[in-house]
N, C-alpha and C positions, 0 to 999 in steps of 0.2 A: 474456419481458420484462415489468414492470408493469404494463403497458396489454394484457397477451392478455387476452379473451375465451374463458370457456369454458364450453360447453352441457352442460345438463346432461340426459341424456333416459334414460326409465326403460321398461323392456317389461315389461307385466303379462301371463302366457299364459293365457288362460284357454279352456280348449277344448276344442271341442263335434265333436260328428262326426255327418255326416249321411249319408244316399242314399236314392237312388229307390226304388219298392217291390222292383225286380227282385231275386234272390238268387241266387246261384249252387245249380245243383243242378233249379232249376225252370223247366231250358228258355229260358231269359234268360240277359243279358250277365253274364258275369264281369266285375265290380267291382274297380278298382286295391285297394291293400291297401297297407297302413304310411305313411299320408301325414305327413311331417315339415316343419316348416319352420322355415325360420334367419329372422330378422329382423335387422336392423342399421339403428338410427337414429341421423340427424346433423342434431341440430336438429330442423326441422321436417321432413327426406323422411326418410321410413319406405324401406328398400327390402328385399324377400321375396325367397326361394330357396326351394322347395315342389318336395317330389322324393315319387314314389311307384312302387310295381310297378306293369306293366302299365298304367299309363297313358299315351294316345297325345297328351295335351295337356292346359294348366292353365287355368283363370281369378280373378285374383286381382284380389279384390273391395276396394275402399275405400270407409269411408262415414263422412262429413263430413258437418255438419247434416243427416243425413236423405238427402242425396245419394250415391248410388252412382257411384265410377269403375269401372270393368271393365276388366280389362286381361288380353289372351289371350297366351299365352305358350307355345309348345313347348317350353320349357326349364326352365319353372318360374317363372321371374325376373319382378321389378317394380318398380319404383319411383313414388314418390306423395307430391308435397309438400303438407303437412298450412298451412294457410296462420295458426294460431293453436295454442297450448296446450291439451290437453287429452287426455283418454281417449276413443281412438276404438275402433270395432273392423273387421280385416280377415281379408276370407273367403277362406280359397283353396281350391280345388276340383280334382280329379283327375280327367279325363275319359277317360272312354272314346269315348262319342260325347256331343254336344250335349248330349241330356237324360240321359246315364249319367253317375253322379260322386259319388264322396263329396266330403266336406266340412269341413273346419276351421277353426274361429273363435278366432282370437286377440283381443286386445283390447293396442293399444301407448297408453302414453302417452308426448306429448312435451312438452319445452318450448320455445318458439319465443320468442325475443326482438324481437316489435317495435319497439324503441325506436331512438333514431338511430343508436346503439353496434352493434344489431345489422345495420345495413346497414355499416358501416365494415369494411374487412380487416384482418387481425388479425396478416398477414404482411408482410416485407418486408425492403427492402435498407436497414441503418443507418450510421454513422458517428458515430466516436469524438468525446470530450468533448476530447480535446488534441492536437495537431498538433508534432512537432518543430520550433523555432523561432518559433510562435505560443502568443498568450496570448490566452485567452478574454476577449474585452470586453463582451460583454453578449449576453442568451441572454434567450429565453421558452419555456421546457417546457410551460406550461399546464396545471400542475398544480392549478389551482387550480378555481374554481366562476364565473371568470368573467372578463372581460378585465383584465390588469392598467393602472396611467393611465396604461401606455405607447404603449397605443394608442387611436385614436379613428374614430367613425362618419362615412362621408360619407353624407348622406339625398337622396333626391332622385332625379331622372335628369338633373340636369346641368341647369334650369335657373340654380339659384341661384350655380351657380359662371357661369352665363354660356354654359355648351357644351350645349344641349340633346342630347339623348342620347350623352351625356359626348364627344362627337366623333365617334363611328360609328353612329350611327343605335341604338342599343342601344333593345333593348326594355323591361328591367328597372325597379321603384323599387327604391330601395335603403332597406332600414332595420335598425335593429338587433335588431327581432327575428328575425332569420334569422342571428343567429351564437349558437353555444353554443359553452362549455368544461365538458367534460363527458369522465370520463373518460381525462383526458390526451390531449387533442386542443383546437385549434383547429375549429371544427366552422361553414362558412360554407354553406346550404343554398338552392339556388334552387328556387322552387313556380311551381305556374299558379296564379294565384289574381290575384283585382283590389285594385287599392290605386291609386287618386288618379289614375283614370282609364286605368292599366294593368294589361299582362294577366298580368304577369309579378312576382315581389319574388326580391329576392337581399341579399348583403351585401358593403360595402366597405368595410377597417379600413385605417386608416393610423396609422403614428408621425410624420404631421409637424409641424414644431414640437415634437417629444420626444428620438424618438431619429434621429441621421443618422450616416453612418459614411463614408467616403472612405478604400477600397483595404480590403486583407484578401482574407480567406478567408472567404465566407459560406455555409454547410449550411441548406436547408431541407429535412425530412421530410414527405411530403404525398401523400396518397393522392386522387385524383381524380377528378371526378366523369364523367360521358360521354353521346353522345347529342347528334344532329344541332339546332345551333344555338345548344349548351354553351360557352363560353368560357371556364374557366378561368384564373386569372395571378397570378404570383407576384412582385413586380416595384417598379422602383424612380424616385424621379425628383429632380432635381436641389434642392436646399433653394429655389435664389433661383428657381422658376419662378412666383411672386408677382411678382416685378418685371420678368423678363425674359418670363414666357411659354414655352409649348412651340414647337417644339424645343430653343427654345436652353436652355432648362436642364438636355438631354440625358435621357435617360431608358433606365435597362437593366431588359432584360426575361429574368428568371431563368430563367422557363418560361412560356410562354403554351402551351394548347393548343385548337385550334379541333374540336368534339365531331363525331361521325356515324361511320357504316361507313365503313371505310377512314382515319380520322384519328383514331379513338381510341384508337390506338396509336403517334401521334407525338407531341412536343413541339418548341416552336421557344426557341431564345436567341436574345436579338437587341437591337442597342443604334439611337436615334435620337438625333440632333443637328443643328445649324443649319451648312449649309455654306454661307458667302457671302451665308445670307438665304435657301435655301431646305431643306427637310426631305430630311434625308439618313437612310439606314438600311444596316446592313450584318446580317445574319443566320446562322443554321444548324439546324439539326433533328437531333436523333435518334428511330432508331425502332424500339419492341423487335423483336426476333429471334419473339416467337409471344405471343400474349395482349394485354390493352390496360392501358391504365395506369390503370383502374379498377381492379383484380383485388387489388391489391396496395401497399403503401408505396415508395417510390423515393425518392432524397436527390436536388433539382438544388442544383447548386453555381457557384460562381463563384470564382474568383483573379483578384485583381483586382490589382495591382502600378502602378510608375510606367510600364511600356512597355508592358503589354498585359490584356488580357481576357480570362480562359481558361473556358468553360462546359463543364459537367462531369455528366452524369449517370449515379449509382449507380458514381464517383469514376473514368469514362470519359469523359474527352474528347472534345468533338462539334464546338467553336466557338474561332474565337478571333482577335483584334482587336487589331492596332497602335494605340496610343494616343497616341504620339507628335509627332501632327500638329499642324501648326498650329491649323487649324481642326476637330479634338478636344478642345479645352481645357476643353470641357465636363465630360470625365471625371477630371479632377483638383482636385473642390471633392466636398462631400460631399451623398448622395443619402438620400433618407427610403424604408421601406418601405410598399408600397402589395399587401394578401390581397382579391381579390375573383374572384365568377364572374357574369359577365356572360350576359346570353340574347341571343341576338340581334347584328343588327350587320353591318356592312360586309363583313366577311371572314368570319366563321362563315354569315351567313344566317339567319333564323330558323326557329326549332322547328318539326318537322314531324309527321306521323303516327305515325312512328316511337320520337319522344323521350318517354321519359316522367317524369315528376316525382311527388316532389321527387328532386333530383338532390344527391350531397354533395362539398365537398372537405372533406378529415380534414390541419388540419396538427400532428403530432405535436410539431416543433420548428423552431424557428428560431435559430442559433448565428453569430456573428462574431468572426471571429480576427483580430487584428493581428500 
């Protein structure tokens, strides 16, 4: 697709052979013979296959700034992620015992893409530009070099709007330089770092006041980030919550996913509204079958109709809501989008030893069909 990624890495062989004084013939070890080795680099891990005769074991040598890895191996085999660009060189060795061994020096070069692009997955589950009986009404690829003025920044932690830590205790500031478009993504990135007396920064765009939609088919493409205390969401809320406030301006939640072992491999849909005056919720999850939802691109979805709510992810049904209620009416006026990742907070907990930053959500696209 337009947006792959692809590394490009190069093996220079250059190579030396060495051994101890011993020789054969002179009452000393017989010495392995014909040491070969395969390399195969991706990106930045180099990994080695080093066969020879009569060898009883190998050790394959890495050396990065000046630093040696050692890596012993009865099979030969290695791998070793080179953490930056450049020409290194790796030793691999043929043993017979400890200090008996020839020796081969190759020299690999790679190249490693640190940039944001190279933390992003470059795989994943898509979905189509047109749908049988729906018309595309308004879409953001993010093709471009930077937000279009469809959407806009919220700053802060939620005093200015009045909800200190936007209502869950959230650790984060928000500001806008933690979103790029770069590459065909939406790119929303949370750091440790301090900014205005917290420990945390992230980003949160919204179209409201721009774009709002009520009902359809909505696709978003969004690969995301993970790690205990991660919040991720993708998600929406009602136009008039200016004047009425939450709940009652109702609010659906495309994908929220709360980060750590064990849950960075579900998502939740899930909608709120005001029932009688107090905060009602009805929800569901899905959860992959093996891997987490970092690894890779995933579509969540919604149908949204006059009688119900259907969530959808990777075009699999997980959720799904009567809307027909009286005290639903919430979901038949039109809702604004709200991309942010949260740190912290009531229901995730915050970051812990474990989590480490910066952490990314990648959104490729966002698409609405009527």
């Amino acid at each position: 697709m337009k947006k792959e990624i692809i590394f490009a890495a190069v093996i220079a062989l250059v190579t030396v052979f060495a051994s101890c004084d011993k020789e054969e013939g002179d009452g000393g070890v017989v010495l392995p013979t014909n040491l070969v080795t395969n390399i195969n680099v991706n990106e930045g891990d180099v990994s080695v296959q080093a066969s020879a005769q009569n060898a009883n074991f190998y050790t394959i040598i890495f050396i990065e700034n000046g630093q040696e890895t050692s890596i012993e191996s009865n099979d030969g085999t290695a791998t070793y992620s080179f953490s930056n660009s450049g020409t290194y060189q790796v030793k691999s060795r043929a043993h017979v015992t400890h200090d008996d061994y020839i020796e081969k020096i190759d020299e690999v070069t790679v190249v490693v893409d640190n940039s944001v692009l190279g933390q992003i997955p470059t795989t994943g589950y898509e979905t189509p530009m047109t749908y049988p009986g729906y018309s595309l009404v308004w879409n953001d690829e993010f093709d471009g070099t930077s937000l279009s003025s469809d959407w806009v920044h919220e700053i802060g932690n939620g005093q200015a709007q009045g909800i200190p830590g936007w209502g869950n205790n959230e650790l984060q500031y928000y500001q806008d330089d933690n979103t790029q478009v770069v590459g065909g993504y939406c790119i929303i990135t949370a750091k440790e770092e301090n900014q205005s007396g917290y420990s945390y920064t992230s980003s949160r765009i919204k179209t409201q006041g721009i774009k709002s939609f009520q009902k359809g088919r909505i696709d978003i493409r969004a690969a995301l980030p993970q790690g205990k205390g991660i919040w991720p969401a993708l998600w929406m809320l009602g136009d008039n919550i200016s004047s009425v406030g939450w709940p009652s301006c109702g609010e659906i939640d495309i994908m929220e996913m709360i980060g750590g072992a064990g849950n960075d491999e579900t998502i939740y849909g899930t909608v709120h509204w005001s029932d009688q005056g107090s905060h009602a919720e009805y929800g569901g999850s899905s959860t992959l079958s093996s891997g987490i939802y970092a690894d890779e691109f995933h579509v969540f979805s919604i149908i949204w109709d006059d009688t119900q709510i259907r969530w959808l992810r990777d075009d699999v049904e997980f959720n799904v809501i009567n809307i027909t209620g009286q005290e639903l009416t919430e979901f038949h006026q039109n809702f604004f989008f709200i991309f942010n990742i949260a740190v912290g907070g009531n229901w995730p907990g915050s970051p812990d030893a474990t989590t480490s930053f910066p952490q990314h959500m990648a959104v490729d696209y966002v698409r609405v069909f009527q």
